[in-house]
C-alpha positions as CSV (number, residue, x, y, z in Angstrom):
1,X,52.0,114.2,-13.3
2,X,52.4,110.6,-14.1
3,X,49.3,108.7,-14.7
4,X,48.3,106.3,-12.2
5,X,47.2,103.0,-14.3
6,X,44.2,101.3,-12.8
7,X,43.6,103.6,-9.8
8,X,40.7,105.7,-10.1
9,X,39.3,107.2,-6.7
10,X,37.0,109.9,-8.3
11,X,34.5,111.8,-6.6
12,X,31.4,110.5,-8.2
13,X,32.4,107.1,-7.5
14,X,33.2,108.1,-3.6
15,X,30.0,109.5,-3.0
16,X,27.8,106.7,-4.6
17,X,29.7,104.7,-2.5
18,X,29.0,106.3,0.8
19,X,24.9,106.8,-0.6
20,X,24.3,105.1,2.8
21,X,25.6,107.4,5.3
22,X,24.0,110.1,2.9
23,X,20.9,108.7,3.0
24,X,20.5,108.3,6.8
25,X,21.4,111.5,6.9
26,X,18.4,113.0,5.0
27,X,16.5,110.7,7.0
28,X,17.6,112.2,10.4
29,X,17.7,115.7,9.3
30,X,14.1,115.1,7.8
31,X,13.1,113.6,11.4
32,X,14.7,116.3,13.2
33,X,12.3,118.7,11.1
34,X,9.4,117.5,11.4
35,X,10.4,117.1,15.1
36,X,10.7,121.0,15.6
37,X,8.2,121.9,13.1
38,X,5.8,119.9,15.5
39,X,7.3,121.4,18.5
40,X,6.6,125.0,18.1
41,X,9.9,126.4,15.9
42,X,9.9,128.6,13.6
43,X,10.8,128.0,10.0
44,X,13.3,130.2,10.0
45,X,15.2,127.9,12.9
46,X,14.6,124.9,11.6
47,X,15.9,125.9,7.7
48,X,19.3,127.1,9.3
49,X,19.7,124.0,11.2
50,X,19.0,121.7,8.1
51,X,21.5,124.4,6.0
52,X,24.4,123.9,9.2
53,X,23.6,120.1,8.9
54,X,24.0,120.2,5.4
55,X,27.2,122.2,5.5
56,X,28.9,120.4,8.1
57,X,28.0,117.0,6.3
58,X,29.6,118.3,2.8
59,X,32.8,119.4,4.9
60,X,33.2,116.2,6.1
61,X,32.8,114.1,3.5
62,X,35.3,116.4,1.0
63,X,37.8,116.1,4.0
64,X,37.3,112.2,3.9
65,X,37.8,112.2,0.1
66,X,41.0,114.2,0.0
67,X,42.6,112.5,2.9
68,X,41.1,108.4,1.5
69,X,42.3,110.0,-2.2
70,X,45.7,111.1,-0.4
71,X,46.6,107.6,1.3
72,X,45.9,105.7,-1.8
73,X,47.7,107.3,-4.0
74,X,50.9,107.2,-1.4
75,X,50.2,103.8,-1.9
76,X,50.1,103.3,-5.2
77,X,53.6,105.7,-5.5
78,X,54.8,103.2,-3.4
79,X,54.1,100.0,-4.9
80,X,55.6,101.5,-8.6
81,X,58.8,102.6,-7.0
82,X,59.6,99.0,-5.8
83,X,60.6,96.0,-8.0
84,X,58.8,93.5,-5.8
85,X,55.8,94.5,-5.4
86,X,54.3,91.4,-3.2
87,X,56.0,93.3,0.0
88,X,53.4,96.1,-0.5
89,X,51.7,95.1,3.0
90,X,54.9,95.8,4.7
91,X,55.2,98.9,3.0
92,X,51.9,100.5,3.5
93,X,51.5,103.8,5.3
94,X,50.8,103.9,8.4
95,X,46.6,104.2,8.8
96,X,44.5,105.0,12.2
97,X,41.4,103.4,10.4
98,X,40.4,99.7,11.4
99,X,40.0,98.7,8.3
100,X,43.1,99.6,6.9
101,X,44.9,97.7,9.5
102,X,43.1,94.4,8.5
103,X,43.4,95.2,5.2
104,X,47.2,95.4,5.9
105,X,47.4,92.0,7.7
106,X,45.0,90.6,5.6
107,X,47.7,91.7,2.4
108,X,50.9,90.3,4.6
109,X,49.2,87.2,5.3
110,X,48.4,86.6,1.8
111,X,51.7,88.2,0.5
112,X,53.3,85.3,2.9
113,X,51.5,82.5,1.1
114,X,52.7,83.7,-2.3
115,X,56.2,84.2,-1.0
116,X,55.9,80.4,0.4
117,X,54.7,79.3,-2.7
118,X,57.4,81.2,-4.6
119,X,59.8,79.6,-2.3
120,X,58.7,75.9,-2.9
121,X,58.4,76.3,-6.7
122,X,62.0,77.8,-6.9
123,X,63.4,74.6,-5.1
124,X,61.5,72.1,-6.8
125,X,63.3,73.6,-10.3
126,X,66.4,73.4,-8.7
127,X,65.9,69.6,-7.7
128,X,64.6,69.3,-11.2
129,X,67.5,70.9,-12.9
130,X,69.8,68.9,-11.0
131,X,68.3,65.9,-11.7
132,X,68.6,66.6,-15.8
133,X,71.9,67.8,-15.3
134,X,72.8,64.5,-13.2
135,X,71.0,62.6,-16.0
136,X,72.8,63.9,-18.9
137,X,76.3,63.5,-17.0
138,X,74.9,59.5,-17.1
139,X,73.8,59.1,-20.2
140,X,76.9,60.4,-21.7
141,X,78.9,57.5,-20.7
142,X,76.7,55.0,-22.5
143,X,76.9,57.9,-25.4
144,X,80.5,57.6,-25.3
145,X,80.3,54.0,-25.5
146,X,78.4,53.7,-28.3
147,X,81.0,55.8,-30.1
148,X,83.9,53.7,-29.1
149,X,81.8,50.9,-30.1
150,X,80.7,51.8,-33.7
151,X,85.1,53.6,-34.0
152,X,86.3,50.1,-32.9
153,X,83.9,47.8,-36.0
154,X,83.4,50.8,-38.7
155,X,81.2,49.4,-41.4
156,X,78.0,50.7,-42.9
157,X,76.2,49.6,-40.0
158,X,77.8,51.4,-37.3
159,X,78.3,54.3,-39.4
160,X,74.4,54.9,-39.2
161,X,74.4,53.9,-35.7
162,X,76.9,56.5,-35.2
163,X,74.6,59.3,-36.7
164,X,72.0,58.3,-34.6
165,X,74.3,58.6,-31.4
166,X,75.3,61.8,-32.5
167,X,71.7,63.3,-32.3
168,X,70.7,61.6,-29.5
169,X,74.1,63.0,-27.6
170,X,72.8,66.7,-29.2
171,X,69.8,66.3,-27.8
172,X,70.9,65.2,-24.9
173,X,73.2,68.8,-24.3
174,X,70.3,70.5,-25.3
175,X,68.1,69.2,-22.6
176,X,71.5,70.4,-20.3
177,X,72.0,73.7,-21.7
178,X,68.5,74.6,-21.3
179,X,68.4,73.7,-17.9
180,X,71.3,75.7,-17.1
181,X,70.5,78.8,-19.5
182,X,68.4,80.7,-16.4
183,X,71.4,80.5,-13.9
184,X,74.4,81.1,-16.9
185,X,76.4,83.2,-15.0
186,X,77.2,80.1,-12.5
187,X,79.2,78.2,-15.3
188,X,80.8,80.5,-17.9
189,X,84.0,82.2,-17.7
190,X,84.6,84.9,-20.0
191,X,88.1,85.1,-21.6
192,X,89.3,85.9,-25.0
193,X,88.4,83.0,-27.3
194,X,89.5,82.2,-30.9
195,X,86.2,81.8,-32.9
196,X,88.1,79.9,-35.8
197,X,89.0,77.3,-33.2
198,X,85.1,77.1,-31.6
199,X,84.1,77.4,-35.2
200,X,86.4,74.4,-36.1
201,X,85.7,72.2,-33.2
202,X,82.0,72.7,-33.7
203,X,82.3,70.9,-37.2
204,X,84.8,68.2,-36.2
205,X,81.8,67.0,-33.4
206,X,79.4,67.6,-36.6
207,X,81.9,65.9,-39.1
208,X,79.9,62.4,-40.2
209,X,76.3,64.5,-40.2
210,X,78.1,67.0,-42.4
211,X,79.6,64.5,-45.0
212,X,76.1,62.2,-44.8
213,X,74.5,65.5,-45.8
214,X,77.3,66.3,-48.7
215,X,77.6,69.5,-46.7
216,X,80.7,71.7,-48.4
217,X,81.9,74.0,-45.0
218,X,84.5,76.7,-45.7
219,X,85.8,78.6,-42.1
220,X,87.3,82.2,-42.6
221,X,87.0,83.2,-38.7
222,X,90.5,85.2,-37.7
223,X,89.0,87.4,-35.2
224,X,88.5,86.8,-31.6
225,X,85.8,87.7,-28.9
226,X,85.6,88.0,-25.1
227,X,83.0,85.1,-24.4
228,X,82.7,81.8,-22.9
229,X,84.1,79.2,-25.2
230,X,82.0,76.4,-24.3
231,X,78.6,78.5,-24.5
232,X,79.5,79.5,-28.0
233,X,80.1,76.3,-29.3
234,X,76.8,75.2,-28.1
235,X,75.6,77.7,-30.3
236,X,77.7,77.3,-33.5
237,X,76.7,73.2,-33.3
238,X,72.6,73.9,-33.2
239,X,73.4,76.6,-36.1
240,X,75.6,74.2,-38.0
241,X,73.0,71.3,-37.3
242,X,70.0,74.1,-38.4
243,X,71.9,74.5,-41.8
244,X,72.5,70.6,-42.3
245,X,68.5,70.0,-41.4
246,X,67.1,72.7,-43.8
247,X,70.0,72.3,-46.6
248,X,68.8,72.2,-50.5
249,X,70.0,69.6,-52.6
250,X,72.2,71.1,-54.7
251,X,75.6,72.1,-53.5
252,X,74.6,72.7,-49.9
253,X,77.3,74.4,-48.2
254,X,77.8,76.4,-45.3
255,X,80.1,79.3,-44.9
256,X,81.4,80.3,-41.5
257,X,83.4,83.6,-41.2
258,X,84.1,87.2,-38.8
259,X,83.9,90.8,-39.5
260,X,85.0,93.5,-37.0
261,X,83.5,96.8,-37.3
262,X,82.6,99.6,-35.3
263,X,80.1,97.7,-32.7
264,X,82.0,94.8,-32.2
265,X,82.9,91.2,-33.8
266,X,80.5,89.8,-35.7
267,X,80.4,86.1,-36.5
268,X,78.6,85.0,-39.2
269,X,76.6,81.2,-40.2
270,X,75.6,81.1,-43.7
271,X,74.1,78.7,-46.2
272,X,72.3,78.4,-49.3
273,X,69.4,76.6,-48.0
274,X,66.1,76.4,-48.3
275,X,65.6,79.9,-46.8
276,X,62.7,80.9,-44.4
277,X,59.0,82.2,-45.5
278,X,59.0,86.2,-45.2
279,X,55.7,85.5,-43.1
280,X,57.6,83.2,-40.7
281,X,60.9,85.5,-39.9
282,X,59.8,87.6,-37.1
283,X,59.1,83.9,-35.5
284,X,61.9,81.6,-35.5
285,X,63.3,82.3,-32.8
286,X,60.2,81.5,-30.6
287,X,59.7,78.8,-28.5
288,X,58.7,75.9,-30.1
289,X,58.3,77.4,-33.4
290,X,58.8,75.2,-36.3
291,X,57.3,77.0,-39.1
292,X,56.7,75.4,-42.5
293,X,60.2,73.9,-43.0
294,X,60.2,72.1,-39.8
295,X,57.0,70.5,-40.9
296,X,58.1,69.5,-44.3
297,X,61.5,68.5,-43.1
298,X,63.0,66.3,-40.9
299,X,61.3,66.3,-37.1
300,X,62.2,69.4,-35.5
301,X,61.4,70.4,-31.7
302,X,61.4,74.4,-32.6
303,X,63.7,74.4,-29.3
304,X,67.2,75.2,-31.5
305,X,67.1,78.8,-32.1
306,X,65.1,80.1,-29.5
307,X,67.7,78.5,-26.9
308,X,70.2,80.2,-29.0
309,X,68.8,83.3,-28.4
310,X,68.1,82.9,-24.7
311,X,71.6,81.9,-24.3
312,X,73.1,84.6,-26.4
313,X,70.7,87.5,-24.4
314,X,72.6,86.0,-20.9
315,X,75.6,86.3,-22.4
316,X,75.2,89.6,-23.7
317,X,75.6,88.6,-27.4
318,X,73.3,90.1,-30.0
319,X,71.9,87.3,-32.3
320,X,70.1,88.5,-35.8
321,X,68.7,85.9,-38.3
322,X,68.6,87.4,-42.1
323,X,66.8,84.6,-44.4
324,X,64.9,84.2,-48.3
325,X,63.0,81.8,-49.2
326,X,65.0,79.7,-51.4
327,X,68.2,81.5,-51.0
328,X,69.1,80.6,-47.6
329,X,69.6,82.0,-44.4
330,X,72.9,84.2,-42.4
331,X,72.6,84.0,-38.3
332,X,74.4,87.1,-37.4
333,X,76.1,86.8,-34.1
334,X,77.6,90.1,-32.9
335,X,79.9,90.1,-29.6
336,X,80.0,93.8,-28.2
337,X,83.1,95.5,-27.6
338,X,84.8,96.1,-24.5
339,X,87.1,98.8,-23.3
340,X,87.7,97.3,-20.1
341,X,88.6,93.6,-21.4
342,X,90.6,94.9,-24.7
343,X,93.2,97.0,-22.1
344,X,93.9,94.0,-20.2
């Protein structure tokens, strides 16, 4: 029998809490007596009626512990079977007891509240997430002027200007993505993409960081994947920009290739960088986790990988980070295969 957590209705519990009733009844049987002792019967009489008093009160209160034990525990089957378990006043069984009526309404009305409250949160983040997306569709323009701007009078000046753009306008699609990544499934279409040609794209947009940075990329990527094309180059830029921001001084290069095998396409991001603490793997791809390197490095928001991940997990990619300290570090991206898809 599965155990019930958090619900104990035992009997030593049940009778301590109806000590009361107990109590007065002692007291009246004790009355009664004294009553009949005084009156004239005989002790004989008066032990059977305090035995048949006893009796009938022990019946009583077994039958009222089975049948209380019995209706919680329908309850509590009840509220693990459903997923949402705030409609457990509509869902209680039915109960000829007072209280348990008011307890009922008292639940629904206070089930209502949260449901209200639920109902108000969830349109306040949708006002806010259209507002950022709204936002970020404005401030790319004057992104996108800047660009033209610093293309139009190259020179030493703009080129650094042109840096700077280029992590505002990543920060910018990070703020975008992450306000989209709990409702995914409203802008990604899935379709058979060439990760060479993401993987390309991805360090064309990264192209003046990468040579700033002396970063050497080699892309060996002739598999393809059933994905969304624009959600996986989100991902390939933060990893690319990861690599550049944690790169060692010597050589730094990044190496971005496929492998098929028997679980799927796997596509690969690897450098020789300054590697990740064996303390701090299990951790980078929490929120807001910037470890040691982030802290010793350039300014980092710890925002990166963990919205990889949560974008990967909606897309129903696997994402797997393998790092040394000092060696570098390969992100493992591994896109499952389909039967359905691969005999269209």
């Amino acid at each position: 029998m599965k155990r019930r957590q958090g619900f104990q209705f035992q009997i030593g519990t049940y009778m301590k809490d109806q000590m009361l009733l107990i109590l007065l009844h002692i007291v009246c049987v004790t009355l009664l007596c004294a009553f009949l002792q005084v009156t004239g019967y005989s002790n004989s009489g008066i032990v059977l009626i305090a035995v048949v008093w006893t009796l009938v009160l022990t019946v009583w209160l077994l039958v009222r512990y089975v049948s209380r034990k019995r209706y919680f525990e329908k309850m509590i089957d009840t509220m693990e079977q459903v997923d949402q378990r705030y409609l457990l006043g509509e869902l209680m069984p039915d109960s000829c007891r007072m209280e348990d009526g008011i307890y009922r309404e008292l639940i629904r009305k206070s089930n209502k509240a949260v449901i209200e409250r639920i109902h108000a949160i969830e349109e306040e983040k949708t006002e806010y997430r259209e507002y950022i997306e709204g936002w970020v569709h404005e401030i790319k323009a004057p992104i996108t002027g800047i660009e033209l701007m610093c293309e139009n009078e190259k020179n030493e000046l703009t080129r650094r200007i042109r840096l700077e753009n280029r992590k505002i306008e990543n920060y910018v699609d990070m703020a975008l993505y992450y306000a989209r990544s709990d409702e995914v499934y409203k802008d990604y279409m899935i379709k058979k993409t060439d990760l060479g040609k993401v993987a390309a794209e991805a360090v064309q947009k990264n192209k003046q960081y990468l040579i700033q940075s002396k970063m050497r990329v080699e892309i060996d990527c002739k598999d393809s994947a059933y994905t969304d094309e624009k959600w996986i180059g989100f991902i390939l830029n933060q990893l690319i920009l990861n690599s550049t921001k944690y790169r060692k001084g010597e050589s730094p290069y990044i190496y971005i290739f496929t492998q098929r095998d028997e679980n799927g396409t796997k596509l690969m991001v690897q450098d020789n960088g300054i590697g990740v603490k064996m303390e701090e793997k299990d951790r980078i791809f929490e929120k807001g986790f910037t470890g040691s390197n982030g802290r010793n490095t350039e300014r980092s928001t710890g925002m990166g990988l963990y919205l990889c991940q949560k974008l990967c997990r909606k897309l129903g990619i696997g994402i797997l980070a393998e790092s040394k300290e000092g060696e570098g570090t390969k992100v493992i991206l591994t896109f499952p295969v389909s039967s359905y898809l691969t005999e269209l």
